[in-house]
N, CA and C of each residue as an Amber inpcrd file, in Angstrom:
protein
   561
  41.8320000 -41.2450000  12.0820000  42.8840000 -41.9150000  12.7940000
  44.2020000 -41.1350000  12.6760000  44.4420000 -40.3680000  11.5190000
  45.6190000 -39.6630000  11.1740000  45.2130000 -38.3750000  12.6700000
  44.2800000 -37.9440000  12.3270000  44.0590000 -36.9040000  13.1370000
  44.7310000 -36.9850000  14.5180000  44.1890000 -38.3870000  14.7500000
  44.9150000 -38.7230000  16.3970000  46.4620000 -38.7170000  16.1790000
  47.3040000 -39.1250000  15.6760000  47.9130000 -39.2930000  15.4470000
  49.4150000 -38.0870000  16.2710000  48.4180000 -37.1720000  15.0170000
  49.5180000 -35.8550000  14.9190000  48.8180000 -35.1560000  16.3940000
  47.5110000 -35.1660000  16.9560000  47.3510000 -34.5670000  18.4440000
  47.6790000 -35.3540000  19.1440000  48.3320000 -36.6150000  19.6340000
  49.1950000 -37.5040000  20.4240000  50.4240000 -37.1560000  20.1890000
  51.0650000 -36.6390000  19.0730000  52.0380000 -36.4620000  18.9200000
  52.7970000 -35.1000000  19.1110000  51.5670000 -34.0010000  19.0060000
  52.0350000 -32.3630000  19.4620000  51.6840000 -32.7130000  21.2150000
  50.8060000 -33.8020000  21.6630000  50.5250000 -33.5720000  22.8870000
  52.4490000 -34.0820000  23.8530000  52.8900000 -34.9250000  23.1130000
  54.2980000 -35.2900000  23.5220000  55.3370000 -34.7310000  23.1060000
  55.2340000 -33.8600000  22.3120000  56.0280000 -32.8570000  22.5350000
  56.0550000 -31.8150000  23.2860000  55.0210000 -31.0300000  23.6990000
  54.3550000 -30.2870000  24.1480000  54.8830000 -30.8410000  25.9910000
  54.6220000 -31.9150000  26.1210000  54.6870000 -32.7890000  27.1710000
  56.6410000 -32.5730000  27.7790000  57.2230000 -32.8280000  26.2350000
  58.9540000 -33.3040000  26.3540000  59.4950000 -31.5090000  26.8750000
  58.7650000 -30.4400000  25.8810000  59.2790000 -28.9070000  26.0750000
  58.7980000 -28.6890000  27.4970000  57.5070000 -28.7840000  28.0870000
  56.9460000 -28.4610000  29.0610000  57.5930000 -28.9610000  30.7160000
  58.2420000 -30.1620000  30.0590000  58.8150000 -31.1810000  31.2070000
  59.5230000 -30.6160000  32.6190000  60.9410000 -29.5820000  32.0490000
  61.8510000 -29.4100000  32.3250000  61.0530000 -27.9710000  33.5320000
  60.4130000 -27.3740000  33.3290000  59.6330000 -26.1090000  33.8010000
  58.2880000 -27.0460000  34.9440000  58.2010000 -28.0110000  34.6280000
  57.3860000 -28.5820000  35.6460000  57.5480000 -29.3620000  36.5840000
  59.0280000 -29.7170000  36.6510000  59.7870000 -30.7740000  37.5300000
  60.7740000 -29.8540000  38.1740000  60.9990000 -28.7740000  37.3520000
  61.9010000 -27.6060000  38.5780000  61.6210000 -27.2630000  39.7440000
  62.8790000 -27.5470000  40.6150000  62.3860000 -27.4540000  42.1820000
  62.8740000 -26.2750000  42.6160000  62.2680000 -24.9990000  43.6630000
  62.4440000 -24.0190000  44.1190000  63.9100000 -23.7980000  44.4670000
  64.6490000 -22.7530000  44.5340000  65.9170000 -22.9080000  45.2070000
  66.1260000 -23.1050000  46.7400000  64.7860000 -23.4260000  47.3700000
  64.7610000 -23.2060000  48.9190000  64.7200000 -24.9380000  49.0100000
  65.6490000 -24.6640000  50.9410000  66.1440000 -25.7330000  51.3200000
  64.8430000 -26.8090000  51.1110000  65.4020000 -27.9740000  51.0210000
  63.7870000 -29.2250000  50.7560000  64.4210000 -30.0510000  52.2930000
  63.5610000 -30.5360000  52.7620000  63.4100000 -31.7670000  53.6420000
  63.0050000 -32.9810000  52.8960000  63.7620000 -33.8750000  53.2920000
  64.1690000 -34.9800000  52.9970000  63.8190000 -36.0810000  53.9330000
  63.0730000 -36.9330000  54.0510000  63.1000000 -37.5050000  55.4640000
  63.9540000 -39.3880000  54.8970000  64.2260000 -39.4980000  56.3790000
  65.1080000 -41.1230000  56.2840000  64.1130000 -41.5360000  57.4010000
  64.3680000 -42.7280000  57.5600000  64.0480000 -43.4170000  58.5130000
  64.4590000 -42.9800000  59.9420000  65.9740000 -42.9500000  59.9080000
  66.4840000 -42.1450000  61.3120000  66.2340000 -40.8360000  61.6370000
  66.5900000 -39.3320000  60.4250000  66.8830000 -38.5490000  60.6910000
  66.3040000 -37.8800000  59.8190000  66.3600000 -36.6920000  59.4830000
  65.8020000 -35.2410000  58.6630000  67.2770000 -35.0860000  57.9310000
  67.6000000 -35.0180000  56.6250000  68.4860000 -34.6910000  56.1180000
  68.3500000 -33.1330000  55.5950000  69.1070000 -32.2840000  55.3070000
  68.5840000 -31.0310000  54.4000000  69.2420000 -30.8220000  53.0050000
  68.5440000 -30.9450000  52.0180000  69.0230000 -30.8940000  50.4180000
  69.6050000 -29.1050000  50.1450000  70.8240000 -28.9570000  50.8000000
  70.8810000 -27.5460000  50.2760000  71.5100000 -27.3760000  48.8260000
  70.6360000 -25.9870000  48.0680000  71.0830000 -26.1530000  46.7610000
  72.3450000 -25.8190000  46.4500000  73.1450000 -26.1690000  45.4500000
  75.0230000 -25.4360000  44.8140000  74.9200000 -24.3290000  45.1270000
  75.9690000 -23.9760000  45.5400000  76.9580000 -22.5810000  45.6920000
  78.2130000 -22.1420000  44.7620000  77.7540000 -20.7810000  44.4500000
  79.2680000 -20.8360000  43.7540000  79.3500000 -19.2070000  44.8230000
  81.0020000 -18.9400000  44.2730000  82.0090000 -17.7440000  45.0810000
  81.7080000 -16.6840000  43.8260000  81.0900000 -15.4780000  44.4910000
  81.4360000 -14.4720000  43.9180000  81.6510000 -13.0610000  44.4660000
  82.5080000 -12.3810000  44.1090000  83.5610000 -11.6760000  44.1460000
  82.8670000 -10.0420000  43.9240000  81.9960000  -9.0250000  45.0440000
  81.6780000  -8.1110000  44.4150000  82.0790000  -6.7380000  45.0500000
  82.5460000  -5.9430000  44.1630000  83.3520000  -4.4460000  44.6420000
  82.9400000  -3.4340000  44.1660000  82.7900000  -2.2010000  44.2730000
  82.7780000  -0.8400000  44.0490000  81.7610000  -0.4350000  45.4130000
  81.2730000   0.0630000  44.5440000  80.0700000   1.0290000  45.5110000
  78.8710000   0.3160000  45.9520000  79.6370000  -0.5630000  47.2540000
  78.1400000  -1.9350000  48.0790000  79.1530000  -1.2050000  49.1770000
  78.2080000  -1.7740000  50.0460000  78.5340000  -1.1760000  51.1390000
  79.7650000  -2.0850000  52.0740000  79.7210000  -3.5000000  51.6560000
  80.3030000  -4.3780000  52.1980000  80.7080000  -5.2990000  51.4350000
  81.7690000  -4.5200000  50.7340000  82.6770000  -5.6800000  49.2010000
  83.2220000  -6.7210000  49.7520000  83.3820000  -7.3060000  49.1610000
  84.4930000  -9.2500000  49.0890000  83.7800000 -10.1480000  48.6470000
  84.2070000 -11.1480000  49.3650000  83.4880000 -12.2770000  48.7280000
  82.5220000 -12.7630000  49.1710000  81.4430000 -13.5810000  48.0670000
  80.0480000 -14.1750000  48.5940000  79.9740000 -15.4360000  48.1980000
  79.2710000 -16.2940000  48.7790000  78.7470000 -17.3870000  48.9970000
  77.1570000 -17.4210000  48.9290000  77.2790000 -17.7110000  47.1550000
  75.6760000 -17.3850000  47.1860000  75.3520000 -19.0400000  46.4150000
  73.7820000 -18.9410000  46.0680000  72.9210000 -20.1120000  45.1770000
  73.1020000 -20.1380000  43.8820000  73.5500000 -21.2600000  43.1500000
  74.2760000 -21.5510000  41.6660000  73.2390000 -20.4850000  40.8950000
  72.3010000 -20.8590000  40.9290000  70.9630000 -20.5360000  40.1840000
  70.8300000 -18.8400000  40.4070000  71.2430000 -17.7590000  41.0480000
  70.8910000 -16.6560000  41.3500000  71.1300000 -15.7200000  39.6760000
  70.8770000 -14.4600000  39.0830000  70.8210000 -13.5740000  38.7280000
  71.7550000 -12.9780000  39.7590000  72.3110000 -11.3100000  38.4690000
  72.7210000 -10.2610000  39.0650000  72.0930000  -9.6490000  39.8620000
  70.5790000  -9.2350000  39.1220000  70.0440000  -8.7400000  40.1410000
  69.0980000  -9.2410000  41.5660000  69.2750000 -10.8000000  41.4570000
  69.5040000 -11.4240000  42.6730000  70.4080000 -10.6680000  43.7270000
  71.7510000 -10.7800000  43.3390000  72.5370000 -10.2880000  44.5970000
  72.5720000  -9.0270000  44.7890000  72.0160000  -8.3860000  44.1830000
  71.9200000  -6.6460000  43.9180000  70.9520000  -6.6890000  45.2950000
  69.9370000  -7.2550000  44.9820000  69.1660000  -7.2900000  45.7250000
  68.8310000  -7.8660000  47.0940000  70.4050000  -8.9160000  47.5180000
  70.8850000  -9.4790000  48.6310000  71.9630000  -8.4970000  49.5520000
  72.5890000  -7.9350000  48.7670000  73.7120000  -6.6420000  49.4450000
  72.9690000  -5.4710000  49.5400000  73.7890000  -4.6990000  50.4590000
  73.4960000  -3.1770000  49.9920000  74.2420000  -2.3870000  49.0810000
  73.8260000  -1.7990000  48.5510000  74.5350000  -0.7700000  47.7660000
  74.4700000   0.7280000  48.1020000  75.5670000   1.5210000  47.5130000
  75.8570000   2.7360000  48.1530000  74.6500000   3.5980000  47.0100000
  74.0960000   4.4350000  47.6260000  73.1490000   5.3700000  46.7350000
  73.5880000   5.9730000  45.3150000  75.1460000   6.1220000  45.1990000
  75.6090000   6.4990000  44.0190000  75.9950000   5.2610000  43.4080000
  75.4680000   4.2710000  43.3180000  75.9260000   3.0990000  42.4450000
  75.3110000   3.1170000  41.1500000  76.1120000   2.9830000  39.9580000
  75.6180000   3.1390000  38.6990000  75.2410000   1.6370000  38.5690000
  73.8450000   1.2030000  38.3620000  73.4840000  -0.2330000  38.0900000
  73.2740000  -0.6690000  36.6420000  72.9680000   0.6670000  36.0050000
  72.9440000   0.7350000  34.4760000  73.7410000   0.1620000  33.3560000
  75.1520000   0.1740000  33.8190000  76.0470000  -0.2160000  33.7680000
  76.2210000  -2.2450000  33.5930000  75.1250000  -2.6620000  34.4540000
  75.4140000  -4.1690000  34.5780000  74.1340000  -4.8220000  34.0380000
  73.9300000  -5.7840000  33.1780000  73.0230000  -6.5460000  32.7610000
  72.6080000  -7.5260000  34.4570000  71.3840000  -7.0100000  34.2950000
  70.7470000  -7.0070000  36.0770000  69.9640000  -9.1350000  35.4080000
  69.7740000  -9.5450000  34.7440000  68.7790000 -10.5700000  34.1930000
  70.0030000 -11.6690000  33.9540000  71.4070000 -11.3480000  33.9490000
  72.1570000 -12.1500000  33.3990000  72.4420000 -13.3440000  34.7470000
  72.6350000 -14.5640000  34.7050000  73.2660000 -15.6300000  35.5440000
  74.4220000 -15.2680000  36.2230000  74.4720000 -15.4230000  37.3590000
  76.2130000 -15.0970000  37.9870000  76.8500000 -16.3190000  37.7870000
  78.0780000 -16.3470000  37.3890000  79.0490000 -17.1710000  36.6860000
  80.0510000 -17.3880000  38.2060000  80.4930000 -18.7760000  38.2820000
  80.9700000 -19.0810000  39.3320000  82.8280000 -18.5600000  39.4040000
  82.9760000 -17.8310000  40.3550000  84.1380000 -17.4300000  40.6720000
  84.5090000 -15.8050000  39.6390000  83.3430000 -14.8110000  39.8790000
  83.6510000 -13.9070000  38.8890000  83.5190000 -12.9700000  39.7110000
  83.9490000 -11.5480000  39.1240000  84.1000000 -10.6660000  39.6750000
  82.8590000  -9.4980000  39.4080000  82.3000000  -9.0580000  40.0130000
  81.4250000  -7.5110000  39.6590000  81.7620000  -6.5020000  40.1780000
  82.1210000  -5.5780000  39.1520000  82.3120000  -4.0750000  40.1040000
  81.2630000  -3.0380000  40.2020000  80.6400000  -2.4100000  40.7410000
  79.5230000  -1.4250000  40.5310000  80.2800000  -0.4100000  40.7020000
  80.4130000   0.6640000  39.6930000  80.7900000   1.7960000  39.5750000
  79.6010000   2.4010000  40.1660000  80.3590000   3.5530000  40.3940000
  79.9890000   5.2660000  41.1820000  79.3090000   5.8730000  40.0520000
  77.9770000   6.7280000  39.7910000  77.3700000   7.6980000  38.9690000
  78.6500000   9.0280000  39.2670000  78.5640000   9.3590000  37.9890000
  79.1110000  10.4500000  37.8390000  78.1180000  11.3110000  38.4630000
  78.7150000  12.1270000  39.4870000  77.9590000  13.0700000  40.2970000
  77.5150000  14.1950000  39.9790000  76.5120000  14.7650000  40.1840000
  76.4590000  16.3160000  40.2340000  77.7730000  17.3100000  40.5910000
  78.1160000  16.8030000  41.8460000  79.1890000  17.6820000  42.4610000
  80.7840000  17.7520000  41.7420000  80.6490000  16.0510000  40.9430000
  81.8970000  16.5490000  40.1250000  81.9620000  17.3390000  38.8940000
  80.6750000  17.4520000  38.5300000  80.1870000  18.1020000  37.1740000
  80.2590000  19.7630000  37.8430000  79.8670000  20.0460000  39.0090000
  79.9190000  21.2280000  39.5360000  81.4770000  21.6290000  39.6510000
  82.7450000  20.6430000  40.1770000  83.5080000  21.3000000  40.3280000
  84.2250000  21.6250000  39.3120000  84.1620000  20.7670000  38.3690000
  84.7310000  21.0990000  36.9060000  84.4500000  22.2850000  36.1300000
  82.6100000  22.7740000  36.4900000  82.5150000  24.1520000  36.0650000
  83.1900000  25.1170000  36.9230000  83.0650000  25.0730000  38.2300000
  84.1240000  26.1640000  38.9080000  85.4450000  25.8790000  38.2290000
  85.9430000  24.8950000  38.1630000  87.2750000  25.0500000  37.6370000
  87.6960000  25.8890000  35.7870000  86.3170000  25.7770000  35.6960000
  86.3920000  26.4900000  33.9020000  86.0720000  27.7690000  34.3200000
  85.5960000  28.3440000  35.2260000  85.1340000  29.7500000  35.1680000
  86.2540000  29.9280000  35.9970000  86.8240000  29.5030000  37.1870000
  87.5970000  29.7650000  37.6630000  88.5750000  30.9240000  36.7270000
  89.2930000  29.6800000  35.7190000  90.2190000  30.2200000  34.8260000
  89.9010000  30.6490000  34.1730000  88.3250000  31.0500000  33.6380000
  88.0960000  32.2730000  32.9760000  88.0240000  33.6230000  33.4640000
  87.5770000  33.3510000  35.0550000  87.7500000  34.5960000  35.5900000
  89.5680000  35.0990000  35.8940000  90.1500000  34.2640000  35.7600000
  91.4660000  34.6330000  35.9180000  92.2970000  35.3780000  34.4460000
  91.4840000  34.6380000  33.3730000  91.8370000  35.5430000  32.1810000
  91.1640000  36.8110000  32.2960000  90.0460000  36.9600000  32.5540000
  89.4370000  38.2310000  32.7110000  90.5930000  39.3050000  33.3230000
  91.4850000  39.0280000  33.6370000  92.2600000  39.9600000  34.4240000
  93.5120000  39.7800000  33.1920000  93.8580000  41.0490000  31.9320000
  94.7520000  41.1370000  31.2420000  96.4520000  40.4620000  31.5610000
  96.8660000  39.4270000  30.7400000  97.9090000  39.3540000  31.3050000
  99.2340000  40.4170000  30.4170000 100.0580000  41.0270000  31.5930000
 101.0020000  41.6190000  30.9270000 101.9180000  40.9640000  30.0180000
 101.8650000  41.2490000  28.8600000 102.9690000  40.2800000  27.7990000
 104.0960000  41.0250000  28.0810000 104.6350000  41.8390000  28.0680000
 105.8140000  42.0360000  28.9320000 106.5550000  41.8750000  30.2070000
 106.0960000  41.2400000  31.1270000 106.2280000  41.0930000  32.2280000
 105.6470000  39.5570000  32.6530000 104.9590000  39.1720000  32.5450000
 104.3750000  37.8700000  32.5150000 105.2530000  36.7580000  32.2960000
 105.1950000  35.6030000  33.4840000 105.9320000  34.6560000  33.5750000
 105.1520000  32.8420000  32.6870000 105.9120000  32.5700000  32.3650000
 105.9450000  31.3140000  31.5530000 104.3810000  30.6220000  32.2260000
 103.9920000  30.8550000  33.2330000 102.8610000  29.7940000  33.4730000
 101.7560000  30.9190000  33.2010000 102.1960000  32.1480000  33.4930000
 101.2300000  33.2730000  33.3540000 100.5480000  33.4120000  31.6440000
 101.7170000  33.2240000  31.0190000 101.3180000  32.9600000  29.2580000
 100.6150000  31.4820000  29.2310000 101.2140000  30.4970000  29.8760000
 100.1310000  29.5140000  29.5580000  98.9930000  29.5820000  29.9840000
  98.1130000  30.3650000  30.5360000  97.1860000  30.6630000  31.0720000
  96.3640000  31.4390000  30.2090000  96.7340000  31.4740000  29.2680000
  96.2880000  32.3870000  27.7570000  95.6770000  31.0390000  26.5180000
  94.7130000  31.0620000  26.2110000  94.0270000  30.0870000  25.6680000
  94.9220000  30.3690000  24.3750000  95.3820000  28.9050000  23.7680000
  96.2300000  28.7400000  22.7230000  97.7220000  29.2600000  22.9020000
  98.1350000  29.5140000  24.0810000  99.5400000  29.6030000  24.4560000
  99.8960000  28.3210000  25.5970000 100.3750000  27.7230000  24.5690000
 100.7390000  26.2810000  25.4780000 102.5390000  26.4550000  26.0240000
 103.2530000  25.6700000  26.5330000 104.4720000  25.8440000  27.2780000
 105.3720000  26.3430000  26.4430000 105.4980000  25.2010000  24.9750000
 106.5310000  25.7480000  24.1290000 106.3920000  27.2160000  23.7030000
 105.2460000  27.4390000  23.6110000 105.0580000  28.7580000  22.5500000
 105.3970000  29.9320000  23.8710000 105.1460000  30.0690000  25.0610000
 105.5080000  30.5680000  26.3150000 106.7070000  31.1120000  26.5060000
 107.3200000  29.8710000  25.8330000 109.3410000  30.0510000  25.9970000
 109.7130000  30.8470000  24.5760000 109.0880000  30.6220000  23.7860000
 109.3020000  31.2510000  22.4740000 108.9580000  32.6240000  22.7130000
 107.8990000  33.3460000  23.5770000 107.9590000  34.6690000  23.8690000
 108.7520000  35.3930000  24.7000000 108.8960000  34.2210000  25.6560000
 109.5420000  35.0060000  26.8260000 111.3400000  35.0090000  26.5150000
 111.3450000  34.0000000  25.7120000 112.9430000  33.9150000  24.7200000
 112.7540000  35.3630000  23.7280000 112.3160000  35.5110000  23.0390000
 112.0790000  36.6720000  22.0210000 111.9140000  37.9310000  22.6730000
 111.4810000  37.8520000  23.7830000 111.2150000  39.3030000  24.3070000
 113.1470000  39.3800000  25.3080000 113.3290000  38.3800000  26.2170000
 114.8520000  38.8660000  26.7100000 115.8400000  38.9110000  25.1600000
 115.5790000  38.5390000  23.8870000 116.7690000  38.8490000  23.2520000
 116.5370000  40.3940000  22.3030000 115.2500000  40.9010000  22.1510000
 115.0580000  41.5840000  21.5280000 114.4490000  43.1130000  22.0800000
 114.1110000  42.9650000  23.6110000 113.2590000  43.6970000  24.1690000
 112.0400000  43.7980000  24.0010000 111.0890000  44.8470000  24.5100000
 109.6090000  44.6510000  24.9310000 108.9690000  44.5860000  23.7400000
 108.0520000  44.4890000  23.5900000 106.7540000  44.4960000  22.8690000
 105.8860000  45.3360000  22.4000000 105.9750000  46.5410000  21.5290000
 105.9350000  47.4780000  21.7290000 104.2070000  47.7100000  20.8040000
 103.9200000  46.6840000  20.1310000 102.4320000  46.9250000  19.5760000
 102.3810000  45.6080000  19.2510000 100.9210000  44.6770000  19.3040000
 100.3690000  43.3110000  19.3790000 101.5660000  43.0820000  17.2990000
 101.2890000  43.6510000  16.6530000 102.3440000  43.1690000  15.1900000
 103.3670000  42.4000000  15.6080000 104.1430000  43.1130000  16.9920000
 105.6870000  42.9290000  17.5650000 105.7240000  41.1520000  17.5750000
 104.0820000  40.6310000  18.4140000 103.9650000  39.5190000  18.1410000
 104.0470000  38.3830000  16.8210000 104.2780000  39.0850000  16.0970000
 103.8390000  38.3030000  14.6140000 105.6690000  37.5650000  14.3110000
 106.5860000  38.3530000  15.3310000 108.0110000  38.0590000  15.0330000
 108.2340000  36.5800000  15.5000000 107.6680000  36.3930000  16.5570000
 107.5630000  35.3320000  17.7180000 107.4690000  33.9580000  16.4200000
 108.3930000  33.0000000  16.3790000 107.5510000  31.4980000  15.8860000
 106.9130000  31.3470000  15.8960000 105.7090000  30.8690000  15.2570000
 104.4350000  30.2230000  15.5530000 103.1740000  31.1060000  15.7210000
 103.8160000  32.4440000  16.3310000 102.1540000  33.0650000  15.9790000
 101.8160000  33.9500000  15.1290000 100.6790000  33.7360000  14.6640000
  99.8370000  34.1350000  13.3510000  99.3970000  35.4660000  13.5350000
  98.6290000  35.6630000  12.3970000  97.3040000  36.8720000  12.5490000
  96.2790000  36.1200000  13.3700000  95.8340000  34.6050000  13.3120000
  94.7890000  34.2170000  13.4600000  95.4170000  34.0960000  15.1690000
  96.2230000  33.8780000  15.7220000  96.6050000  33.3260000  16.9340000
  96.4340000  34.9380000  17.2230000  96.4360000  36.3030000  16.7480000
  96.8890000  37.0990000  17.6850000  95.6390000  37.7810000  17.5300000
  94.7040000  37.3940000  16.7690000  93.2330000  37.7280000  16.8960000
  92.5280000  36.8260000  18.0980000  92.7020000  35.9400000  18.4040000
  92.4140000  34.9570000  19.6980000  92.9480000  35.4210000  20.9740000
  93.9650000  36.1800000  21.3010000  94.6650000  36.2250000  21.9900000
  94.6000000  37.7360000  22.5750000  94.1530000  38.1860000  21.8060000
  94.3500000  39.8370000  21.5970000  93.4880000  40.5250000  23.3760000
  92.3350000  39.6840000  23.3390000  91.1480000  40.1710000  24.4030000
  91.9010000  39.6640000  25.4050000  92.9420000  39.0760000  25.6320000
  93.8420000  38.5370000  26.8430000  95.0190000  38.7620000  27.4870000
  95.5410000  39.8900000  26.3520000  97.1080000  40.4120000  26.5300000
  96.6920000  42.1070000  26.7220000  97.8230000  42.3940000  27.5680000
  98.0180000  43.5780000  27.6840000  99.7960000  44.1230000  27.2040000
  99.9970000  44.9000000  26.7280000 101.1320000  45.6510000  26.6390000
 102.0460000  46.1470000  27.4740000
């Protein structure tokens, strides 16, 4: 009799957890009938708000009940949309905003290397430390603006430059700065 007991009793629980998953109704419209007319039960709506890279941002008017990647999957999105970025399983929250960022591209990763070789190929070409203008020295890896004015100040009060040592007079630069520097200056 105990036996029954406790399997009547996992069977109603079992029954109370199970309940809520077996009485859930689809999110699609239900018909309703009256006596007169056909009513239609449409389900809650909430406003949400989505921008970056879709093809057609603002605002939506979607079903309470949807996921992110519900509406991911209701819009379009632009081919470079980073989705990685957004928890795709999470509930959309009423009146919120989503942005879908842009993947960092190939092409910007490309132009950034032209822009590093660029200016390496431009060091490749000796700059005259005697003659060389303030942006021309900053163009010298580890010669930033101040240190620029500090040469080009030292060289109009003292004259030219007459062996890489001459550098060692200058503020700020070292043995170690003029060993760095050395494959980049000309005389």
């Amino acid at each position: 009799m105990k036996k029954w007991f406790i399997i009547c009793g996992v069977i109603m629980v079992m029954g109370l957890v199970l309940k809520p998953y077996i009485n859930q109704q689809s999110p699609k419209q239900v018909m309703i009938t009256s006596p007169k007319h056909f009513v239609k039960k449409i389900p809650p709506k909430i406003t949400i708000h989505i921008a970056g890279e879709v093809v057609n941002p603002g605002v939506y008017e979607v079903p309470a009940n949807w996921t992110t990647l519900d509406l991911i999957q209701a819009i379009k999105i632009r081919p470079n949309a980073n989705l990685d970025q957004l928890k795709l399983a999470t509930p959309l929250k009423p009146n919120s905003r989503i942005l879908i960022k842009a993947k960092k591209s190939d092409q910007k990763k490309a132009k950034k290397r032209n822009k590093r070789s660029n200016k390496k190929n431009r060091l490749m070409k000796k700059v005259m430390i005697n003659e060389a203008t303030a942006s021309e020295l900053e163009g010298i890896p580890g010669i930033g603006p101040v240190m620029a004015r500090r040469i080009i100040t030292y060289r109009n009060q003292n004259g030219r430059f007459i062996n890489l040592t001459d550098l060692l007079k200058v503020k700020g630069i070292g043995k170690k700065t003029i060993t760095k520097i050395k494959q980049y200056i000309q005389l």
